[in-house]
C-alpha positions as CSV (number, residue, x, y, z in Angstrom):
1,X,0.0,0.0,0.0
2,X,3.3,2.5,0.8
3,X,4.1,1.8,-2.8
4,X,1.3,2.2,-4.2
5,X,0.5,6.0,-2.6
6,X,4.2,7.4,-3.2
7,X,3.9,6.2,-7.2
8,X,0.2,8.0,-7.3
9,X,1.5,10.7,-5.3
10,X,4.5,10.6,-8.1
11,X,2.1,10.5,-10.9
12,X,-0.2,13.4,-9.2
13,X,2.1,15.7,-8.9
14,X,4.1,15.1,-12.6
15,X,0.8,15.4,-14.0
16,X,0.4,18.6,-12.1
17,X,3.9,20.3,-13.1
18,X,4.1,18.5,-16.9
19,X,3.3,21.7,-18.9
20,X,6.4,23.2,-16.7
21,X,9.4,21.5,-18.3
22,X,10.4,20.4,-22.3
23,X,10.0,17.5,-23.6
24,X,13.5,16.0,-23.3
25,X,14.3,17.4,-20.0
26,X,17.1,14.7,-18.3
27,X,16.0,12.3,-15.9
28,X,18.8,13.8,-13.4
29,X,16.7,17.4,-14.0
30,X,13.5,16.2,-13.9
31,X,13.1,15.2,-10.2
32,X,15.0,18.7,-9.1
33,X,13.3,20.4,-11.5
34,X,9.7,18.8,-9.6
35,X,11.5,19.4,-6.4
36,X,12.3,22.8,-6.9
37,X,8.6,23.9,-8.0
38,X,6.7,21.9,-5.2
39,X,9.5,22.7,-2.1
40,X,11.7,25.5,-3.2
41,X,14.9,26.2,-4.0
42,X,16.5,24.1,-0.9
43,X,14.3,20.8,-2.2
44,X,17.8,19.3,-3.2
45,X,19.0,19.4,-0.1
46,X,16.1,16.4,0.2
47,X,15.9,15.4,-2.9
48,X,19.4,14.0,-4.4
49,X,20.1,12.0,-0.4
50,X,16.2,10.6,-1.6
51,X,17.5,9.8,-5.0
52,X,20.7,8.4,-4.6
53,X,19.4,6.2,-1.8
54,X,17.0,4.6,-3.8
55,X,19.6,4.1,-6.6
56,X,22.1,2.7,-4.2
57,X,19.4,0.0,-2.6
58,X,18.3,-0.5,-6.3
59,X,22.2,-1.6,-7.0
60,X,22.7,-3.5,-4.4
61,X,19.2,-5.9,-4.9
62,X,20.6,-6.4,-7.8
63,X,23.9,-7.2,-7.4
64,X,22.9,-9.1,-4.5
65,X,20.5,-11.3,-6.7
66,X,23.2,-12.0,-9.5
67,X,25.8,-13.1,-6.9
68,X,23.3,-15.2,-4.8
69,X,22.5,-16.9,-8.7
70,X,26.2,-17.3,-9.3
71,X,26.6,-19.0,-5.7
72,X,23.6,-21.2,-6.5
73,X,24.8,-22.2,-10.4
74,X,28.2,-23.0,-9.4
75,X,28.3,-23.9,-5.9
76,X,31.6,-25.6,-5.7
77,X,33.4,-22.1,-7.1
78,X,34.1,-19.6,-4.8
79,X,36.3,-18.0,-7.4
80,X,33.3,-17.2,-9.7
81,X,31.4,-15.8,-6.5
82,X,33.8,-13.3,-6.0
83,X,34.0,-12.2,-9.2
84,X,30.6,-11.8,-10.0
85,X,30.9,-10.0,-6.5
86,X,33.6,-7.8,-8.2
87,X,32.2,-6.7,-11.1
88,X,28.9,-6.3,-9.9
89,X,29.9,-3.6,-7.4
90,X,32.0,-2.4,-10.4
91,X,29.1,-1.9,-13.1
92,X,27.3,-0.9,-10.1
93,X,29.4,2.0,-9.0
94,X,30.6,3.1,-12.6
95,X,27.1,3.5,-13.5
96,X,25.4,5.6,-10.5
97,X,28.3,8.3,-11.1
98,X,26.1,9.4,-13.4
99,X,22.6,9.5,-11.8
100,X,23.6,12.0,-9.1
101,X,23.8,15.4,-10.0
102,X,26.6,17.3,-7.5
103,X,25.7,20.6,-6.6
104,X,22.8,20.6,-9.3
């Protein structure tokens, strides 16, 4: 039920603010652009921890899921645990350097 009022209260307020931005706004500016209309000019200050919490929680299910599946398939292997381990936190950190606007 938590998920399901956040994503209408998500969905709400985009549809309230969508004549507000262009059409190819980023996805980085979008959420401090929404931020920034419905909190003010300080909203980043709770927005990007917000953001880049869910984005770090979202990386680590997944990596977590991928290595548990590698641990499973190849039980006898620590060596491919490890690496999948490796490379997951890796791809994981490598991508989310972008997500994060600093100072935006």
């Amino acid at each position: 039920m938590d998920s399901f009022l956040c994503y209408a209260g998500l969905i709400f307020t985009g549809a309230l603010v969508h004549n507000e931005f262009y059409a190819h706004i980023s996805t980085t500016a979008l959420p401090n652009g929404i931020g920034s209309k419905t909190l003010g000019n300080t909203s980043h200050l709770l927005v990007n921890p917000l953001v880049g919490s869910a984005c770090f929680t979202t990386a680590m299910g997944i990596v977590s899921g991928t290595v548990d599946f590698m641990k499973c398939t190849c039980p006898a292997s620590q060596k491919a645990y490890t690496i999948t381990a490796i490379f997951g936190c890796g791809e994981a950190s490598a991508s989310g350097n972008e997500l994060i606007p600093i100072g935006a």
